[in-house]
C-alpha positions as CSV (number, residue, x, y, z in Angstrom):
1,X,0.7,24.1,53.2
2,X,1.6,23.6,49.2
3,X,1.5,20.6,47.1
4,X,3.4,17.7,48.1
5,X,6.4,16.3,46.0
6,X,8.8,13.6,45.2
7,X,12.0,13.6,42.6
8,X,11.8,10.6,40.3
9,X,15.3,9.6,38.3
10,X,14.4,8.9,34.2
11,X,15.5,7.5,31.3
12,X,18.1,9.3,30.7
13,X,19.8,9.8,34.6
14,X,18.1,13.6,35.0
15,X,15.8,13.9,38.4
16,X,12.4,15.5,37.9
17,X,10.9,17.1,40.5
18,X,6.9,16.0,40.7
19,X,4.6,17.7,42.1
20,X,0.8,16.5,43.1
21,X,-0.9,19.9,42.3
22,X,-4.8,17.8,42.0
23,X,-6.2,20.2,44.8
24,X,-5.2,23.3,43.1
25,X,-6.1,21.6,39.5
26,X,-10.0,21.4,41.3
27,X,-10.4,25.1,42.5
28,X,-8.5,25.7,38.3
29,X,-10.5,27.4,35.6
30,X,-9.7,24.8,32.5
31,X,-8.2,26.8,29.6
32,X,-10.0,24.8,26.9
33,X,-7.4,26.4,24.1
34,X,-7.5,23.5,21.6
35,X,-4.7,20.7,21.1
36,X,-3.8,20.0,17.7
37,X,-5.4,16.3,16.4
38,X,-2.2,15.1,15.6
39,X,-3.9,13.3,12.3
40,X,-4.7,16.5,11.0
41,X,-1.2,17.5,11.5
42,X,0.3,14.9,9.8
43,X,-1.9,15.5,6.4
44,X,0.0,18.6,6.0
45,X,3.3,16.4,5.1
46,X,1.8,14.9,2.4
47,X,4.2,15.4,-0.7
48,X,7.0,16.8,1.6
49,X,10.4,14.5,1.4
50,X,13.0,16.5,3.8
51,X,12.2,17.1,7.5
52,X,13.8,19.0,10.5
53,X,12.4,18.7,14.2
54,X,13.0,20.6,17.1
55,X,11.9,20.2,20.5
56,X,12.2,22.7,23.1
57,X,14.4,22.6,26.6
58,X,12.4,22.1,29.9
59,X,9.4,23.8,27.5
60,X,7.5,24.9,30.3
61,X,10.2,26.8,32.7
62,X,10.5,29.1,29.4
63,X,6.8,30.6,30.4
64,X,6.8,33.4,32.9
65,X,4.2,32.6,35.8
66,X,2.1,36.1,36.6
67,X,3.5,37.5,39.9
68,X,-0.1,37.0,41.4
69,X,-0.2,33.5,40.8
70,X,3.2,32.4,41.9
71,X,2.1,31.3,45.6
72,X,-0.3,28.9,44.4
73,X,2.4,27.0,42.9
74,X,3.6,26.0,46.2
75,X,5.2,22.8,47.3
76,X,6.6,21.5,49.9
77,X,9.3,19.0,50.3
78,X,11.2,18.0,53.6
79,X,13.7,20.6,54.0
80,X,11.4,23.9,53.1
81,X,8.7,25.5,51.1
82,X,9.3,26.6,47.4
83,X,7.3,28.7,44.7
84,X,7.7,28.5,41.1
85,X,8.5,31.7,39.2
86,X,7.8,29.7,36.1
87,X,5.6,27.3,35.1
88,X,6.1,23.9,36.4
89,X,5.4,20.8,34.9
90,X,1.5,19.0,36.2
91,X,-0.2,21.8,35.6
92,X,-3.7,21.2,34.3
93,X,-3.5,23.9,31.6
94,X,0.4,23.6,31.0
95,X,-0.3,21.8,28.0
96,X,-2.7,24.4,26.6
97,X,-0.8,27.7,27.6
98,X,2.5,26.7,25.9
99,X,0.3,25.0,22.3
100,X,-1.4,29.0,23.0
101,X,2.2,30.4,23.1
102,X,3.6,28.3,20.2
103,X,1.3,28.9,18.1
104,X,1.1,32.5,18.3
105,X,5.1,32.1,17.7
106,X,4.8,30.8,14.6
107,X,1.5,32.0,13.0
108,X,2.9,33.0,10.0
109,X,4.6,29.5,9.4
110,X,1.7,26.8,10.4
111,X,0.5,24.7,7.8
112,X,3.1,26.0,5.2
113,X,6.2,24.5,6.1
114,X,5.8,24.1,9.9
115,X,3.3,22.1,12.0
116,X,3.7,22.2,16.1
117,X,2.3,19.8,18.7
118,X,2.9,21.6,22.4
119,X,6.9,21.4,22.0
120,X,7.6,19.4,19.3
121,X,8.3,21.5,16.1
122,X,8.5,19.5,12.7
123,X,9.9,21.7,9.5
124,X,9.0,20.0,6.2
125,X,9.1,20.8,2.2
126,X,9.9,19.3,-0.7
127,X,13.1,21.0,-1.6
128,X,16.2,21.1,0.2
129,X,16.8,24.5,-1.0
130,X,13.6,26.4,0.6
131,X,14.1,23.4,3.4
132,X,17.0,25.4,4.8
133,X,15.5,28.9,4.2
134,X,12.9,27.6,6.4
135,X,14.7,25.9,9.0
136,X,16.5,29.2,9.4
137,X,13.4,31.2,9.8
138,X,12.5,28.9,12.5
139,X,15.5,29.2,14.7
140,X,15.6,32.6,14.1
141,X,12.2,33.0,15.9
142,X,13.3,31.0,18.5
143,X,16.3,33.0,18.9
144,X,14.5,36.2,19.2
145,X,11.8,35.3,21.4
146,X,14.3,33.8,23.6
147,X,13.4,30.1,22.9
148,X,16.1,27.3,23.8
149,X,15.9,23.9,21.9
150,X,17.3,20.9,23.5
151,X,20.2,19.9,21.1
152,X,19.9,16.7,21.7
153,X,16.3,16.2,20.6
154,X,16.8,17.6,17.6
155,X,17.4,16.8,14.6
156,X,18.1,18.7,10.7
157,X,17.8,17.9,6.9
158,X,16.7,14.1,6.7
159,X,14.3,12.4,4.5
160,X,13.0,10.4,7.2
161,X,12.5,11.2,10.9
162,X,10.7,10.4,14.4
163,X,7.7,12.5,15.7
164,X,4.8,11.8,17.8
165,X,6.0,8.6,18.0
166,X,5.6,8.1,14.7
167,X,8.1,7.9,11.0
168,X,7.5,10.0,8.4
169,X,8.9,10.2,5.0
170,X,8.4,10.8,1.5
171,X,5.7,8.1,1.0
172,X,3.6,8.3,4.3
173,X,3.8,7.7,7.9
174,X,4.4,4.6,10.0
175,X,4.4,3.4,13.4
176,X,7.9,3.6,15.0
177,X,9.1,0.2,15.4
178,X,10.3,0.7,19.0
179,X,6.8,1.6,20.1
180,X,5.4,-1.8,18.2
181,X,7.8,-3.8,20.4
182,X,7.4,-2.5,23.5
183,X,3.6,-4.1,22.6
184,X,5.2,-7.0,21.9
185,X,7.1,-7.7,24.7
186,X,4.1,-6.5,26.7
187,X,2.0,-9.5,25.2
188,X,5.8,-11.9,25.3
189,X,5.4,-11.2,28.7
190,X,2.0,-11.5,29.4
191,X,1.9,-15.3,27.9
192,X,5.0,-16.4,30.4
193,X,2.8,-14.8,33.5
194,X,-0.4,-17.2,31.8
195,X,1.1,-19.8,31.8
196,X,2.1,-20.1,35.1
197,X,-1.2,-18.8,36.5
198,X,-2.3,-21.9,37.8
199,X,0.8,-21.7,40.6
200,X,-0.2,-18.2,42.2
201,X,-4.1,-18.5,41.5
202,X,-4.2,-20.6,45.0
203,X,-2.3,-18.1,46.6
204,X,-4.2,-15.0,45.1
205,X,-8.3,-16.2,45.6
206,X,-9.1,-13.0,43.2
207,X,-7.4,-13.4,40.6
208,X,-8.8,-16.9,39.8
209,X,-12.1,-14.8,39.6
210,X,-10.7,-11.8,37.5
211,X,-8.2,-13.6,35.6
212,X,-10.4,-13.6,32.3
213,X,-7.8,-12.8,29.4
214,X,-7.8,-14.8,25.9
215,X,-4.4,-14.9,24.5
216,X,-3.3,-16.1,20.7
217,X,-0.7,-17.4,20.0
């Protein structure tokens, strides 16, 4: 029958086809090829002061999906039956396969001047110098191997810069302040919903019983 979908509009206006591939993930072998711990990752940039980040175009359409496999990728939507002839996004070992694929890429470079987390690729050094050698090295790799970066995610030759959600710079790392007030207005509008619990709790009998939250001020 093949996995059921839906298309979902983002952020930015783009549709994304999803598909609900949990049968096939239960009859999948796990590929237990290790993620990076993104705190290990980051102790690499200690000392460094210029950064360049890259982050690859529909990352995981750029992997091939062996001819055998391709009918279990299967999904169905109202008008007809598809396959994919790469590999799609919800896959259980997606996120292993392409950190696999990356870092076999760029062997050479990891832990000098390059660190990788799935398709995020962060250049660093101290020098600006030896910052564009190796910025160059980089996209030559990806040019060769047939690798296409999304222009607009990335970003060359700054002393500060985004990744993982996270800033780094010369002196450290910090929490990106657009992350840190997304929690705030989580908990701005969390207190506005306390506040007026005492109007829905007759209406909702439960949630006088679950509703056990302590708030600060």
């Amino acid at each position: 029958m093949g996995s059921a979908s839906v298309v979902l509009k983002k952020k930015d206006g783009i549709f994304r086809l999803c598909i609900d591939y949990r049968g096939l993930h239960r009859v999948t072998e796990k590929n237990m090829y290790p993620l990076p711990m993104i705190g290990e990752l980051l102790d690499h940039l200690r000392g460094a002061t210029w950064f360049s980040k890259m982050n690859l175009a529909s990352d995981y359409h750029q992997i091939l999906i062996d001819e055998a496999d391709v009918r279990k990728t299967a999904f169905r939507t109202r008008y007809e039956h598809f396959e994919f002839v790469v590999m799609p996004f919800g896959l259980t070992n997606g996120p292993a396969a392409f950190m696999r694929l990356m870092n076999d890429v760029f062997r050479e470079y990891l832990d000098m001047f390059v660190i990788i987390f799935i398709d995020d690729i962060l250049v660093y050094l101290r020098g600006p110098k030896e910052h564009k050698t190796h910025v160059r090295l980089v996209l030559r790799k990806l040019q060769k191997l047939k690798l296409f970066a999304k222009l607009g995610k990335c970003s060359f030759w700054q002393q500060q810069m985004g990744f993982l959600g996270l800033i780094v710079f010369a002196k450290g790392v910090s929490v990106d302040p657009a992350k840190i007030e997304a929690i705030r207005d989580f908990w701005r509008d969390f207190r506005v919903f306390g506040s007026n619990r005492s109007v829905v709790h007759h209406h909702l009998p439960p949630f006088s019983l679950s509703h056990r939250f302590e708030v600060s001020s």
